[in-house]
Residue frames as qw, qx, qy, qz and C-alpha x, y, z in Angstrom:
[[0.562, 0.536, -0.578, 0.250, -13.28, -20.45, -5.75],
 [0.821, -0.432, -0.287, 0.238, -12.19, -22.85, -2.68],
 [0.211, 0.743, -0.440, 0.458, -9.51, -21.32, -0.73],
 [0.674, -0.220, -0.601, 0.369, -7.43, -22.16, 2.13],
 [0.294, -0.956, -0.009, 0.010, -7.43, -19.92, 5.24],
 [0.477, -0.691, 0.344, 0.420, -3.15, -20.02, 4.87],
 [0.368, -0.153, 0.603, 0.691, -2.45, -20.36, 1.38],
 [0.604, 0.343, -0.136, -0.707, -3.93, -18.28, -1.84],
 [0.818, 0.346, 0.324, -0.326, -6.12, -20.17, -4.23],
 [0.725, -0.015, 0.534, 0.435, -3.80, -22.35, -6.77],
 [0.495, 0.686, 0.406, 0.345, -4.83, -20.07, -9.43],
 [0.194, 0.936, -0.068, 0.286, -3.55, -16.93, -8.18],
 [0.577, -0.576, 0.439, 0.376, -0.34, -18.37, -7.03],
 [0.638, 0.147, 0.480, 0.583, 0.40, -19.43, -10.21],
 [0.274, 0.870, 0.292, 0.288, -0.51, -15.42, -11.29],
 [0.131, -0.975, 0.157, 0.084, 1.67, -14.26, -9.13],
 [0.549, -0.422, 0.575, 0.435, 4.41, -16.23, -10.11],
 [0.527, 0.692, 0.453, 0.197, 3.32, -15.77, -13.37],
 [0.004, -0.995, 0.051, -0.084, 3.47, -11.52, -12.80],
 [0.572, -0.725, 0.299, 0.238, 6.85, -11.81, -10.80],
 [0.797, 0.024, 0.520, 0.306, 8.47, -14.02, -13.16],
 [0.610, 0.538, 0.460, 0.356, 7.61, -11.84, -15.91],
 [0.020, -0.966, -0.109, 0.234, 8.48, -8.02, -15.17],
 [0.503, 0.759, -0.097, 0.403, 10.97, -6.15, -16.35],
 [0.654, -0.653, 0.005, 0.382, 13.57, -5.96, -13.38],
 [0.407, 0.182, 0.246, 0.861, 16.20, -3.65, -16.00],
 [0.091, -0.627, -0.258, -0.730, 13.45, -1.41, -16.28],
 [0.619, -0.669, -0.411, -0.022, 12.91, -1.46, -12.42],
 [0.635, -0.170, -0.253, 0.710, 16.32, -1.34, -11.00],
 [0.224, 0.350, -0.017, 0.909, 16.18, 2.80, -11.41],
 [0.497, -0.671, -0.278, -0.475, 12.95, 3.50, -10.27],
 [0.714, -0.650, -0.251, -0.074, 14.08, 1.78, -6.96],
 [0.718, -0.493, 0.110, 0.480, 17.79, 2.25, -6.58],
 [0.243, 0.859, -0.374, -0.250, 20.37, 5.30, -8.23],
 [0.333, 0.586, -0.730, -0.111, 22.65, 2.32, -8.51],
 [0.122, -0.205, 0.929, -0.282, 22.58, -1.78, -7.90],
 [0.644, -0.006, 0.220, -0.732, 19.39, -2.38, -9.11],
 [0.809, 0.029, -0.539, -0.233, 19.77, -5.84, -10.57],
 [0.355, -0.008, -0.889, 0.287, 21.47, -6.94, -7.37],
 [0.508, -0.033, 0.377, -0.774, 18.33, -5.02, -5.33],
 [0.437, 0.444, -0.630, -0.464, 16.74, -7.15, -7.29],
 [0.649, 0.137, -0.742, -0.095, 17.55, -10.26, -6.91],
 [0.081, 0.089, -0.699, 0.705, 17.28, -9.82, -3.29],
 [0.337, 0.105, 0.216, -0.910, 13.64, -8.68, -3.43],
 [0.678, 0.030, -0.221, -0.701, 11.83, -10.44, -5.63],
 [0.431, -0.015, -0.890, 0.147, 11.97, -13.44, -3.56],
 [0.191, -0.170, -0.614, 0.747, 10.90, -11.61, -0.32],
 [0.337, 0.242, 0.217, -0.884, 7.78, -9.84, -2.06],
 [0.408, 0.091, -0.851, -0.316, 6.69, -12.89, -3.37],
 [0.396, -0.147, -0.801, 0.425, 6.72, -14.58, -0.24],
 [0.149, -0.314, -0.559, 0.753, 5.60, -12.03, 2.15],
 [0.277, 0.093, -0.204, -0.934, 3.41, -10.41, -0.06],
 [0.665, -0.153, -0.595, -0.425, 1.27, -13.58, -0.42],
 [0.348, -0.302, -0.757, 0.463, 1.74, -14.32, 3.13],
 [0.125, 0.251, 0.225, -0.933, -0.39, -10.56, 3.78],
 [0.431, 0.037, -0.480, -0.763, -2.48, -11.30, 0.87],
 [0.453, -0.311, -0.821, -0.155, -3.69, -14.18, 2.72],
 [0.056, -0.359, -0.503, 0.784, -4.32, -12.06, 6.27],
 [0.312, 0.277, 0.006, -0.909, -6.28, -9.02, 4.05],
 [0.344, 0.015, -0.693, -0.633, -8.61, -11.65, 2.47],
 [0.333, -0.463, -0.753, 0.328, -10.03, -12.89, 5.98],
 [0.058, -0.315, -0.209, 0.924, -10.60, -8.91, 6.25],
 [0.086, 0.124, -0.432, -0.889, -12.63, -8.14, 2.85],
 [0.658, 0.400, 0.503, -0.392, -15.68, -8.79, 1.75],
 [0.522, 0.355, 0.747, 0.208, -16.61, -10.17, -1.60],
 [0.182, 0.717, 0.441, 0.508, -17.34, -7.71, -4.49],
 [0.382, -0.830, -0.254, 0.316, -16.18, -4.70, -2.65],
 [0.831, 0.410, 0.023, 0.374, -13.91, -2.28, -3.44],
 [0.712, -0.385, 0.029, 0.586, -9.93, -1.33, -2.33],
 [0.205, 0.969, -0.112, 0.084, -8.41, 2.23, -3.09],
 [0.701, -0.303, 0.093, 0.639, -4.09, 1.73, -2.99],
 [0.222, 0.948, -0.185, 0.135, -2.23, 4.65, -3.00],
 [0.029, -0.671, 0.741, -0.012, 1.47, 4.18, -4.10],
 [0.903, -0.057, 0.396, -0.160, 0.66, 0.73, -4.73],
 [0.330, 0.706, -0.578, -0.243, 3.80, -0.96, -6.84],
 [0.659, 0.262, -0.656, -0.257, 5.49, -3.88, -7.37],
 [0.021, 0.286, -0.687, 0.668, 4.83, -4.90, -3.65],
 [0.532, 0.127, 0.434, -0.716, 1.44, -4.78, -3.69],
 [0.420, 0.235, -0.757, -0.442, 1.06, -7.57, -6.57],
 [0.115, -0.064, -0.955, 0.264, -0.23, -10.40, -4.35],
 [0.237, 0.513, 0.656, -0.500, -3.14, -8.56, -2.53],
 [0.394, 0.438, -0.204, -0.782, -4.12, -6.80, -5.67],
 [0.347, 0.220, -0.867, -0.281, -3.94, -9.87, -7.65],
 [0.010, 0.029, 0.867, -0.497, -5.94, -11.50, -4.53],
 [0.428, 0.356, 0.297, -0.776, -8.67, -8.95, -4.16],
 [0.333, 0.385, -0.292, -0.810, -9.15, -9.66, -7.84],
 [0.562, 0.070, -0.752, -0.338, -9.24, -13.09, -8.96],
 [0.288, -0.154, -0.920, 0.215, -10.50, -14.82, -5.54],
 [0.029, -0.384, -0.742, 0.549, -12.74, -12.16, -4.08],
 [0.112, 0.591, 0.605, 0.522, -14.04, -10.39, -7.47],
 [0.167, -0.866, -0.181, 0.436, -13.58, -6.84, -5.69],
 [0.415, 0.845, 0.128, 0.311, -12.69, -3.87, -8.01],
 [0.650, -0.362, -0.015, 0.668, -8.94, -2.99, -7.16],
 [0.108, 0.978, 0.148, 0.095, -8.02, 1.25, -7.76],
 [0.627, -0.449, -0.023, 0.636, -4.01, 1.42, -7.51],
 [0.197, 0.939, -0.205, 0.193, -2.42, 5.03, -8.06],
 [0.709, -0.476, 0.025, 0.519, 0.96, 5.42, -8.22],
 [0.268, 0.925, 0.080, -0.255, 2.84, 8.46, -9.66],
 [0.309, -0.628, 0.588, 0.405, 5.63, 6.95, -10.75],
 [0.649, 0.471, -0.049, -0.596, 5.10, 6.73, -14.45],
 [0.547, 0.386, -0.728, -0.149, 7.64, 3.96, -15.79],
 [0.382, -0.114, 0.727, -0.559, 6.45, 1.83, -12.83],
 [0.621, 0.281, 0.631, -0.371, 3.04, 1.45, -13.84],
 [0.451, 0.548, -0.532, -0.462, 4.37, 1.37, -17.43],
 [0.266, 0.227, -0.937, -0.007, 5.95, -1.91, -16.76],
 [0.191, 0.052, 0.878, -0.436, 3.70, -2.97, -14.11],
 [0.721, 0.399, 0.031, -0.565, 0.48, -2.48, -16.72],
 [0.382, 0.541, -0.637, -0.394, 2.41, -4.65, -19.14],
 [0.214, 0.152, -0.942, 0.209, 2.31, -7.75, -17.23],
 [0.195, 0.069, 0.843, -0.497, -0.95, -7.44, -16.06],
 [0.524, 0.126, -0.129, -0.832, -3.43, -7.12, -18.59],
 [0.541, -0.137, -0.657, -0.507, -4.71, -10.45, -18.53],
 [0.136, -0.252, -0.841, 0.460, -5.79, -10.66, -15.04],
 [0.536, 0.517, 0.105, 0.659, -7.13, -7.98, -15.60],
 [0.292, -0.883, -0.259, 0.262, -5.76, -4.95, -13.65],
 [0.293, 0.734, 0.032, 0.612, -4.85, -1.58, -14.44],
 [0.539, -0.483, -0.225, 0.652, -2.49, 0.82, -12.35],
 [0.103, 0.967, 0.233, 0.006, -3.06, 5.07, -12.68],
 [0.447, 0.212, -0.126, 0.860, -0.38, 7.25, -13.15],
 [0.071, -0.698, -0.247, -0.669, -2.28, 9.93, -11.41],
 [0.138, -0.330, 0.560, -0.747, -2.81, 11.46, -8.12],
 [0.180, -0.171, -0.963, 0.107, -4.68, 9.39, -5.85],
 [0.124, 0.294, 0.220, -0.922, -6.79, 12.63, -5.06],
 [0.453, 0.147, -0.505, -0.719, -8.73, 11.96, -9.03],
 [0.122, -0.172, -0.965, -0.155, -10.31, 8.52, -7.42],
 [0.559, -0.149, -0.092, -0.811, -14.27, 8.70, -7.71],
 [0.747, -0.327, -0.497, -0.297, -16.67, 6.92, -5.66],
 [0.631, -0.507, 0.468, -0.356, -16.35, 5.04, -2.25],
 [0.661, 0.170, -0.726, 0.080, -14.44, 2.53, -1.31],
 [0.848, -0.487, -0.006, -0.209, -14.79, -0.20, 1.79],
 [0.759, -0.401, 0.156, 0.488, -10.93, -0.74, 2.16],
 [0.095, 0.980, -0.164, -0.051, -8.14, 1.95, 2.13],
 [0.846, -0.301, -0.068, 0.434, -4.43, 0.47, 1.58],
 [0.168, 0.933, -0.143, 0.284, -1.97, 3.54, 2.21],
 [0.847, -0.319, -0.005, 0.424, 1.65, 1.85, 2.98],
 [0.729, -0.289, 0.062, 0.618, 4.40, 3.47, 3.19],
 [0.243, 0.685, 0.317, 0.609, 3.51, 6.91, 1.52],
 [0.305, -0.939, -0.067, -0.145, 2.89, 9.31, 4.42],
 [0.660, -0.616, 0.370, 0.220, 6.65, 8.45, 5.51],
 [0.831, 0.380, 0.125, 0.386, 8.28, 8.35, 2.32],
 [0.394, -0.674, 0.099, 0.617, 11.96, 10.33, 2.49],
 [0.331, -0.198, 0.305, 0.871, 11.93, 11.49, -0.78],
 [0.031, 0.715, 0.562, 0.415, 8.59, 12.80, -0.84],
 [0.350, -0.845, -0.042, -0.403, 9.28, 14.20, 2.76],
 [0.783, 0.092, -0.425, 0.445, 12.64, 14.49, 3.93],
 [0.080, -0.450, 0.256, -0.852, 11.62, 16.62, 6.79],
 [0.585, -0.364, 0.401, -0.603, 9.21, 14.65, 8.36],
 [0.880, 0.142, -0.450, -0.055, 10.33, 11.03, 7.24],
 [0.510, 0.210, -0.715, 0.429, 12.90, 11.01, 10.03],
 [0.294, -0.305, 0.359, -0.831, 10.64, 11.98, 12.95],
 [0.866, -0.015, -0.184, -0.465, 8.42, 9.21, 11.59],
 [0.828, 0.050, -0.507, 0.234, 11.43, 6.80, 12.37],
 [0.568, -0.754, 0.137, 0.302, 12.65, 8.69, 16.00],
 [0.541, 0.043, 0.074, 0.837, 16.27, 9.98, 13.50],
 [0.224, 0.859, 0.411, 0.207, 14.97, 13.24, 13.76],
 [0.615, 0.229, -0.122, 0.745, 18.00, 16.22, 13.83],
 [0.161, -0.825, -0.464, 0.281, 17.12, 18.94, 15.94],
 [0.047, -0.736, 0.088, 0.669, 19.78, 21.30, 14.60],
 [0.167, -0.048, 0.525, 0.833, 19.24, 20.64, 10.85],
 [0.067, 0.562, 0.782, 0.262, 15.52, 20.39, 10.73],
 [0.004, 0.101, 0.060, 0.993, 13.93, 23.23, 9.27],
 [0.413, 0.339, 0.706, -0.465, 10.50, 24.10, 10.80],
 [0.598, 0.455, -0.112, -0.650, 8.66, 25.85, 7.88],
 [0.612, 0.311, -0.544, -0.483, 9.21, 23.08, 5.63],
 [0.209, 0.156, 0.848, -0.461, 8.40, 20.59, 8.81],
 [0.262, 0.426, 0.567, -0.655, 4.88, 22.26, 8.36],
 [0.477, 0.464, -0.315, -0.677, 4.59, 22.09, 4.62],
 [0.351, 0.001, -0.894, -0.278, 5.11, 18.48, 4.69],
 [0.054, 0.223, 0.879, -0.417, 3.04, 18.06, 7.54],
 [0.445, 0.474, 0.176, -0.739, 0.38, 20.09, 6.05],
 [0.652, 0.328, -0.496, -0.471, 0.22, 17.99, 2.56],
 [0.197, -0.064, -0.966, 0.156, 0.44, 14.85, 4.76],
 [0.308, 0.199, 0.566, -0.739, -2.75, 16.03, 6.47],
 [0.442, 0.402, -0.170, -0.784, -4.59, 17.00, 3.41],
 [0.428, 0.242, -0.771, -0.405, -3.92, 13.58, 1.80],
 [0.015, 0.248, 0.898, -0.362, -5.14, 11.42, 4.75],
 [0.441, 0.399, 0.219, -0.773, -8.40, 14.18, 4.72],
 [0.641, 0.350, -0.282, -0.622, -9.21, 13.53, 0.83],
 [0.285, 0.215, -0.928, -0.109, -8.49, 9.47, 1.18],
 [0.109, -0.263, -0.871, 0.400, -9.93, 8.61, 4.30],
 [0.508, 0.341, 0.143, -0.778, -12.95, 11.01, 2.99],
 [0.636, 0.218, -0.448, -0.589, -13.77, 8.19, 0.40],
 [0.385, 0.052, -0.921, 0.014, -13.67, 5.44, 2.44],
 [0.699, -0.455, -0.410, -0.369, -17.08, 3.84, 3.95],
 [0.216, -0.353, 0.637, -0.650, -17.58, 3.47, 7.41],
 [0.668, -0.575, 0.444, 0.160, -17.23, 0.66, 8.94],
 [0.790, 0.562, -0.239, 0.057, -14.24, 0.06, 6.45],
 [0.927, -0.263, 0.018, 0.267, -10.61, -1.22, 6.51],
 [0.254, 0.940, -0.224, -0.031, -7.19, 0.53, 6.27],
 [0.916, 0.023, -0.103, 0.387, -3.92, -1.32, 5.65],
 [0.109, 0.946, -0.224, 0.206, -1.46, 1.02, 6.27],
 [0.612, 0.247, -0.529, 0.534, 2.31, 0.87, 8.42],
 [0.492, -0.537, -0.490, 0.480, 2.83, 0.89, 12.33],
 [0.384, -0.280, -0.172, 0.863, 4.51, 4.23, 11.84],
 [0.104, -0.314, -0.482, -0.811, 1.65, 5.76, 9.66],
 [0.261, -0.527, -0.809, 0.002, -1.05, 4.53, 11.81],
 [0.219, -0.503, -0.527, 0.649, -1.00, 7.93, 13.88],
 [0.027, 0.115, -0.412, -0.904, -1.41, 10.06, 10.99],
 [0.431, -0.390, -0.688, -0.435, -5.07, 7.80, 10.35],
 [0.290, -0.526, -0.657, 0.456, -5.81, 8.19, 14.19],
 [0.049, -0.434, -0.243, 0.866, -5.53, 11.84, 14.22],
 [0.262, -0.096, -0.370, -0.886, -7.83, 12.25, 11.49],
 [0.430, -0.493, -0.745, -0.131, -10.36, 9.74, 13.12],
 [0.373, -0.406, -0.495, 0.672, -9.71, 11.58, 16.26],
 [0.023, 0.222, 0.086, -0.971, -10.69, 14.77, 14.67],
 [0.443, -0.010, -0.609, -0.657, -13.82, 13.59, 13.06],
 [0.514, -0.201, 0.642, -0.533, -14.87, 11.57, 16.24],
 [0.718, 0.431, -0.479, -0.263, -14.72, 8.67, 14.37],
 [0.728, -0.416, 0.542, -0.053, -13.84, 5.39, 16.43],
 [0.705, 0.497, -0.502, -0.066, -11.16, 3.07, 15.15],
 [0.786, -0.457, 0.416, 0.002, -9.14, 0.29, 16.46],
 [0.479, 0.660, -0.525, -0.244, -5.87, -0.99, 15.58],
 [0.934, 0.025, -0.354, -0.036, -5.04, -4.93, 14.93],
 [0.454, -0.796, 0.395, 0.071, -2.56, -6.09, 17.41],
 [0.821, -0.032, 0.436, 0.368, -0.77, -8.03, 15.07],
 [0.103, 0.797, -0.229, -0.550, 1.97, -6.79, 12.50],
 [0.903, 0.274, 0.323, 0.065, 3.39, -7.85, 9.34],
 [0.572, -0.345, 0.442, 0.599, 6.53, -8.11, 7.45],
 [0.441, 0.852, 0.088, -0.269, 7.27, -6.32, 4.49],
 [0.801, 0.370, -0.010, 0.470, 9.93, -6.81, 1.13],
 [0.405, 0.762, 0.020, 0.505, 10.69, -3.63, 0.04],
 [0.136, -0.783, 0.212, -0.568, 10.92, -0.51, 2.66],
 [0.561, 0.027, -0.738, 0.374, 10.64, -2.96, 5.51],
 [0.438, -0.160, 0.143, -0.873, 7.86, -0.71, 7.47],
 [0.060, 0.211, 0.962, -0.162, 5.73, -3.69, 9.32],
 [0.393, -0.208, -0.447, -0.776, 2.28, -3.24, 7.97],
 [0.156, 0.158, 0.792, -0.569, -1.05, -3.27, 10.30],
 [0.017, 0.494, 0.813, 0.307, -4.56, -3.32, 9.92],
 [0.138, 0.093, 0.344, -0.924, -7.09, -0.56, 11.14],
 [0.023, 0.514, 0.781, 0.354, -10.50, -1.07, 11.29],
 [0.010, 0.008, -0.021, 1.000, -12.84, 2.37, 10.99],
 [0.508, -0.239, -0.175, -0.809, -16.24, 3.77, 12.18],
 [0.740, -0.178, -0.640, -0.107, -16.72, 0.11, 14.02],
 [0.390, -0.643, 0.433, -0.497, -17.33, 0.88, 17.77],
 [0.116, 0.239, -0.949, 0.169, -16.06, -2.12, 20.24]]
């Protein structure tokens, strides 16, 4: 498939506007907001259109061909580069996400490309993969509303409780450990500025050289600028 080096490949623009066009934004609005979700909405799915295919072209100058991409928490954000990986660089795409009416809707709309999204922990993927994308998950506040604000400098010194500091920080560890154990070396991680130390300190324990991109990128949704890491690849 031809491609430009700044714009996807006619065919999977017209999939993602295809996907976008079609979802189920009623059936969304909860998942992402307790209240306002058609006007979230209408705000968003311009902006993760856009910016999603503006990233989707960056992580395709990254990939190889026929390779394959492990997303954890991958939703209705991640539609572009999934959609990318698939139909222009024929790489096997793995998203988990555990939010079940998500990937209800978000299966529905994609079976003829064709890709499939897990309900399941991201822990159950088998095999190896040569690119990791893990946005905005290690810093979510309602997975971890103890150590999500520390990740942004709001942290409260007199409400934050340690012990349950150290329970998220301990199941944030664990998950970086069992991900970044299935990715190849040299491989890629996509991840968020404010995550990035979480992937150092596991390279760092593992003596494991990495280097992050100096460029960032916009994001729709959370608004967490998204970077690159590349792993095992000495300068």
């Amino acid at each position: 498939m031809k491609t430009s080096r700044t714009r996807l490949a006619p065919a999977t623009r017209r999939l993602v506007t295809e996907v976008y066009g079609c979802l189920d934004y009623e059936a969304l609005g909860p998942i992402y907001c307790h209240e306002g979700g058609d006007e979230f909405w209408r705000a968003k799915r311009g902006p993760c259109d856009r910016l999603g295919s503006r990233l989707a072209v960056v992580l395709r100058r990254k990939l190889i061909r026929g390779g394959r991409s492990f997303y954890v928490g991958a939703g209705v954000a991640e539609l572009p580069a999934l959609i990318m990986e698939t139909v222009e660089l024929g790489r096997t795409v793995e998203p988990y996400n555990l939010r079940r009416a998500e990937v209800a809707v978000l299966n529905r709309v994609c079976q003829s490309i064709p890709l499939t999204f897990h309900a399941v922990d991201a822990a159950s993927a088998t095999g190896r993969f040569d690119h990791l994308w893990m946005v905005s998950v290690l810093n979510d506040p309602e997975r971890f509303p103890y150590l999500s604000p520390l990740s942004y400098g709001r942290g409260d010194p007199l409400t934050l409780d340690p012990l349950k500091f150290a329970e998220e920080r301990r199941i944030v560890r664990a998950l970086v450990a069992r991900c970044m154990g299935k990715l190849v070396r040299p491989g890629l991680v996509t991840t968020t500025t404010e995550e990035v130390l979480w992937i150092a300190e596991w390279c760092h324990r593992h003596r494991v050289p990495y280097r992050v991109g100096k460029h960032d990128y916009a994001t729709a949704l959370v608004g967490d600028p998204i970077c690159f890491m590349q792993i095992g690849k000495r300068p």
